[in-house]
C-alpha positions as CSV (number, residue, x, y, z in Angstrom):
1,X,41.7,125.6,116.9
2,X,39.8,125.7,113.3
3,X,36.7,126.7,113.6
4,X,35.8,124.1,111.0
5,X,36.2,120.9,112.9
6,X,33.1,118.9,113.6
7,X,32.8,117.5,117.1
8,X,33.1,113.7,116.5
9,X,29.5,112.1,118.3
10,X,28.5,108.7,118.7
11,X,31.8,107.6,119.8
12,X,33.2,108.0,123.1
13,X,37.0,109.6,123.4
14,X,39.1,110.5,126.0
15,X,39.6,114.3,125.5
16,X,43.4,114.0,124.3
17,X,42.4,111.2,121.5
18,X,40.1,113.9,120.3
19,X,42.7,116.4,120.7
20,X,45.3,114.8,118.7
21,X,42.2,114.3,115.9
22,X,41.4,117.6,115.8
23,X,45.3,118.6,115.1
24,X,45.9,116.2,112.7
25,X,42.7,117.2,111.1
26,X,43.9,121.1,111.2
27,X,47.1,119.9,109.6
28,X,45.4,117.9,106.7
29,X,44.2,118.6,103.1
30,X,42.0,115.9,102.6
31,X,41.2,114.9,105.7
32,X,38.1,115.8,107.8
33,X,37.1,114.3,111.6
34,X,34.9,111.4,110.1
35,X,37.2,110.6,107.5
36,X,39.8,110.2,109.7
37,X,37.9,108.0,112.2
38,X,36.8,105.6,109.2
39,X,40.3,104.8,108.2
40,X,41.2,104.5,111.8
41,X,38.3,102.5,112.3
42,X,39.4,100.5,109.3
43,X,43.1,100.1,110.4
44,X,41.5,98.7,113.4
45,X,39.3,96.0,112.0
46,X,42.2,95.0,109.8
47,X,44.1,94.5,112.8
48,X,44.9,91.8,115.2
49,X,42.7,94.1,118.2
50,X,44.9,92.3,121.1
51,X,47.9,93.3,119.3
52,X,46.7,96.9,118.9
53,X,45.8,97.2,122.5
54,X,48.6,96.0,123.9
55,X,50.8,98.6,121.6
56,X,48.7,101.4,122.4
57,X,47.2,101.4,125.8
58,X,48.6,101.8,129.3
59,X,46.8,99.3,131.5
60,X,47.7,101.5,134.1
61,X,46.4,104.7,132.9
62,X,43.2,103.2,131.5
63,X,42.1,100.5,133.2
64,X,38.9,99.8,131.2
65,X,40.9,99.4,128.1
66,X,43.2,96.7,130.2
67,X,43.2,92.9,128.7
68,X,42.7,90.5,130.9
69,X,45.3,88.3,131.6
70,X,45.4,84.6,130.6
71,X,45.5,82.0,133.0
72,X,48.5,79.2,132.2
73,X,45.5,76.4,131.3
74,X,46.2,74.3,134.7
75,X,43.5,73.6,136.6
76,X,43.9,72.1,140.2
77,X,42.6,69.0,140.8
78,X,40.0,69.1,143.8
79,X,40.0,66.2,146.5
80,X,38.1,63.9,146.7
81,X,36.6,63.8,150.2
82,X,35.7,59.7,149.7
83,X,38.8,57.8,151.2
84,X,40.3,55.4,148.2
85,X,39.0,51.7,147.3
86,X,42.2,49.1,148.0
């Protein structure tokens, strides 16, 4: 690796997010780490986040990152224990 890449603080990433960073950073003219994470950061914020999340993460792998899932809106109707009027 370069020995010019900054480690990237303050933000938590699994090791081969940083990884793929740091190699996109190596290959770059322009780019450095925190560059790179602002537009990323950005991209995100312009984005529809479910839609991102969904497109990018394996529930499976990363749990944490998983979205919970919706319910269909129905709720079940609870009985009423009073016997009816009539």
């Amino acid at each position: 690796m370069a020995k010019n890449i900054k480690k990237i603080v303050n933000i938590r990433l699994r090791p081969d997010q940083e990884e793929r960073i740091n190699a996109i950073v190596e290959r770059s003219a322009i780019l450095d780490t925190s560059k790179f994470v602002r537009i990323a950061v950005d991209w995100l914020l312009r984005s529809d986040i479910g839609e991102v999340l969904k497109t990018i993460v394996d529930d499976e792998k990363f749990p944490d990152y998983a979205i919970p899932k919706k319910t269909n809106g129905r709720t079940t109707k609870v009985r009423s224990k009073r016997p009816k009027k009539g």
